[in-house]
C-alpha positions in Angstrom: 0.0 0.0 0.0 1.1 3.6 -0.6 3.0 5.5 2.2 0.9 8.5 3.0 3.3 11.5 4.3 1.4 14.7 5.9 2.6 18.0 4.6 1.7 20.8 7.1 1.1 24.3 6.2 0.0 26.2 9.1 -3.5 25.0 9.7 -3.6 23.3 6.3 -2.8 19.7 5.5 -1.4 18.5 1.9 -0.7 15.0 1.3 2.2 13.2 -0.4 1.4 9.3 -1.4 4.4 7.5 -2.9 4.5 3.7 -3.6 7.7 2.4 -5.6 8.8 5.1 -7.7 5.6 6.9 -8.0 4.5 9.8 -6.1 0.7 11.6 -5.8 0.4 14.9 -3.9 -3.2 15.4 -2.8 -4.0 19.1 -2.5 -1.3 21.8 -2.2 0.1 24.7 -0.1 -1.7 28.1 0.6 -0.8 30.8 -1.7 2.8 32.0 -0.7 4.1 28.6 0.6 5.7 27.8 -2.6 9.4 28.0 -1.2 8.5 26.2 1.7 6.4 23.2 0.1 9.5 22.5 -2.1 11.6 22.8 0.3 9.0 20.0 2.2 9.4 17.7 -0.9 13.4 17.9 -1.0 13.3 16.9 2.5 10.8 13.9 1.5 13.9 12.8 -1.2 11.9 14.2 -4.1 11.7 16.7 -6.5 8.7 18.7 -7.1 9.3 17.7 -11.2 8.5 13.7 -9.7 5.2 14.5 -8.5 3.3 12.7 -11.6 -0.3 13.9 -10.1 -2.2 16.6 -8.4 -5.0 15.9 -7.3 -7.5 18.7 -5.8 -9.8 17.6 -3.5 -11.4 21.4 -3.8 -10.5 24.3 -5.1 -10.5 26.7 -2.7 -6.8 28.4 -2.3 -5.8 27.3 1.3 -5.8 23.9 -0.8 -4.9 24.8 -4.2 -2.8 28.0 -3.6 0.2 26.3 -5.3 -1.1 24.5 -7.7 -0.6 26.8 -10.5 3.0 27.0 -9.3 3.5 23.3 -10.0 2.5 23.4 -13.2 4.2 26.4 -14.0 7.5 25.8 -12.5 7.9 22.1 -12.4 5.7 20.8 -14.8 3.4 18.9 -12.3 -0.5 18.2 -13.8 -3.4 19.0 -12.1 -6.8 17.6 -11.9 -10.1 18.9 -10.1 -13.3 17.7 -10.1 -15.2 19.7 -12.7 -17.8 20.7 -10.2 -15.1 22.9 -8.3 -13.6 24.3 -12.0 -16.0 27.4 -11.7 -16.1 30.0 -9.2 -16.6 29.0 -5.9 -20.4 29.2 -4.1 -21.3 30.9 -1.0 -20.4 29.4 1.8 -22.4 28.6 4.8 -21.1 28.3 8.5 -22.6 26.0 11.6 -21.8 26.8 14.8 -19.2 29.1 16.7 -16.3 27.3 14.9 -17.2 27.8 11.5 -18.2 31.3 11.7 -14.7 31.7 13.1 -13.3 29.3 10.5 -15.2 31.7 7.6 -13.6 34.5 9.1 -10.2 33.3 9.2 -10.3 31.8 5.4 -12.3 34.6 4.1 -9.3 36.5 2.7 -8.2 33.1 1.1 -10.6 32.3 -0.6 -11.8 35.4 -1.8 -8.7 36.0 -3.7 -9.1 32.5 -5.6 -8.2 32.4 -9.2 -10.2 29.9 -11.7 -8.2 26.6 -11.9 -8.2 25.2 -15.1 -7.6 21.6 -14.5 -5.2 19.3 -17.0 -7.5 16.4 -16.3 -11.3 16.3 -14.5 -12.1 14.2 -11.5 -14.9 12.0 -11.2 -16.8 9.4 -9.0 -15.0 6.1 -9.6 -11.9 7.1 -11.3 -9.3 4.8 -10.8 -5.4 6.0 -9.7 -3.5 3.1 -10.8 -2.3 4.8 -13.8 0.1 6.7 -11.6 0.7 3.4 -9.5 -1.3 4.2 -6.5 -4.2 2.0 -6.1 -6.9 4.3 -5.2 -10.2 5.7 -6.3 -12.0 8.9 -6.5 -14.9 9.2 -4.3 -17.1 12.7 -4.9 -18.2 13.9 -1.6 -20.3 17.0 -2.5 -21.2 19.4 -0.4 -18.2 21.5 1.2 -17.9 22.3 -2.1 -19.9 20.7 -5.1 -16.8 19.4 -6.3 -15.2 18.2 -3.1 -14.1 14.9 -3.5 -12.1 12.1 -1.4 -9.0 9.9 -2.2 -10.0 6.4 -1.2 -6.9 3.6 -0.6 -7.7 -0.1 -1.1 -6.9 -0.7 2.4 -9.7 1.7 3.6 -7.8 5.4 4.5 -9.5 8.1 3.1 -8.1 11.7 2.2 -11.0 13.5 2.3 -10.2 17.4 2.2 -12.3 19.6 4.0 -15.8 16.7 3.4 -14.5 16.1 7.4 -12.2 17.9 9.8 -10.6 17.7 13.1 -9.6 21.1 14.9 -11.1 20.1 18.4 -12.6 16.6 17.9 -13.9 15.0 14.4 -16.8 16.5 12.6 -18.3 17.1 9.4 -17.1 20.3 8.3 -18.6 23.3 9.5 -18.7 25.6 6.4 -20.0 24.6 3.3 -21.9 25.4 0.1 -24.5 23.0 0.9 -25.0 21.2 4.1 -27.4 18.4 3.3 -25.2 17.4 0.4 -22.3 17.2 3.1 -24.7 15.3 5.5 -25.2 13.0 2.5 -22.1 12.7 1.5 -21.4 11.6 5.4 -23.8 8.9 4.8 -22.2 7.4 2.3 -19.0 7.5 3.7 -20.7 5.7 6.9 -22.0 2.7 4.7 -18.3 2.2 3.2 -15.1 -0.2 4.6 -13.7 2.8 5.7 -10.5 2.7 8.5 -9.0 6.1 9.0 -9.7 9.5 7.4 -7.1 11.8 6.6 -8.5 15.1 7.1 -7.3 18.5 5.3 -7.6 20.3 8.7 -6.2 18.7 12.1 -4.9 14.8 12.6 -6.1 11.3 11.1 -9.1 10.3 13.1 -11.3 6.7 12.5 -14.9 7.4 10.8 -16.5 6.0 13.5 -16.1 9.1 15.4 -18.2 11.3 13.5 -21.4 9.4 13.8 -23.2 11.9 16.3 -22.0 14.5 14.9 -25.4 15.8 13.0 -26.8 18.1 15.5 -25.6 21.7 14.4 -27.3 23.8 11.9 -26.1 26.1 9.4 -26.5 29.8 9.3 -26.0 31.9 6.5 -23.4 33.8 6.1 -23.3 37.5 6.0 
């Protein structure tokens, strides 16, 4: 199975998967990390011109900040689901923590620039090509292109679908809460060991299955 290696960038996770000679990076540095997330890679044994894959789990810039970097500079594809290839949707917030959450990424994400992806992302595509043995899984909801990274032996990478600042939880700002409540429930009926979050440490599923209780607010 693929060794997954967590890239931290303040409060933002990026993920390197390398089995044999191949190497996927799932999601990317903020905007203005771009020293520092080659730099990360060097120290991993690898140069940002291996990377054979990026894959965007969404396309908002905490996540795909350095994306257009990659390409530019080193030549490194990038693919996006095509549901996140136009401009992003309002978002809504539950709870204390994601109005806090919207405030903090608002800047972010409001200075996004249209990704044009080299290849499009959809439910059921297969990874082997690249020699990771893994599937897409589309998780709508955060965003309507949000999708997951599922390994055969049951981790998940799953963006922002889930988090885990305090404790485990769905996220709490989205375009569309009951899609992201869906999209929970399907996680909950799949073989499904740990998830690897884009916000806070790997957690098992299993701990988000009471966490359906807050409601969303709109934002302002």
């Amino acid at each position: 199975m693929p060794r997954i290696v967590a890239l931290r960038f303040g409060q933002v996770n990026c993920y390197l998967l390398r089995k044999g000679g191949h190497s996927l990076l799932v999601d990317c540095a903020p905007p203005g990390y771009e020293r520092r997330l080659v730099r990360a890679l060097h120290s991993e044994g690898l140069a940002p011109e291996a990377i054979e894959l990026l894959v965007l789990t969404h396309a908002h810039a905490d996540h795909s900040g350095t994306a257009e970097y990659l390409r530019q500079h080193h030549g490194v594809p990038i693919a996006l689901h095509f549901e996140d290839v136009t401009k992003p949707r309002p978002l809504r917030t539950r709870g204390i923590a994601g109005q806090m959450l919207l405030t903090a990424s608002k800047a972010v994400i409001g200075a996004q620039q249209r990704i044009e992806p080299d290849y499009t992302l959809e439910d059921g595509l297969r990874l082997d090509i690249y020699g990771i043995p893994a599937e897409i899984v589309h998780l709508p909801g955060h965003t309507a292109g949000s999708v997951g990274l599922l390994l055969e032996d049951g981790r998940l990478l799953c963006g922002d679908a889930l988090m885990n600042f305090k404790a485990p939880s769905l996220c709490h700002i989205a375009e569309d809460f009951d899609a992201a409540r869906a999209s929970l429930e399907r996680l909950m009926g799949m073989d499904i060991t740990t998830v690897y979050p884009g916000h806070g440490r790997p957690f098992a599923l299993s701990a988000l299955l009471h966490d359906r209780t807050e409601q969303p607010v709109p934002t302002v």
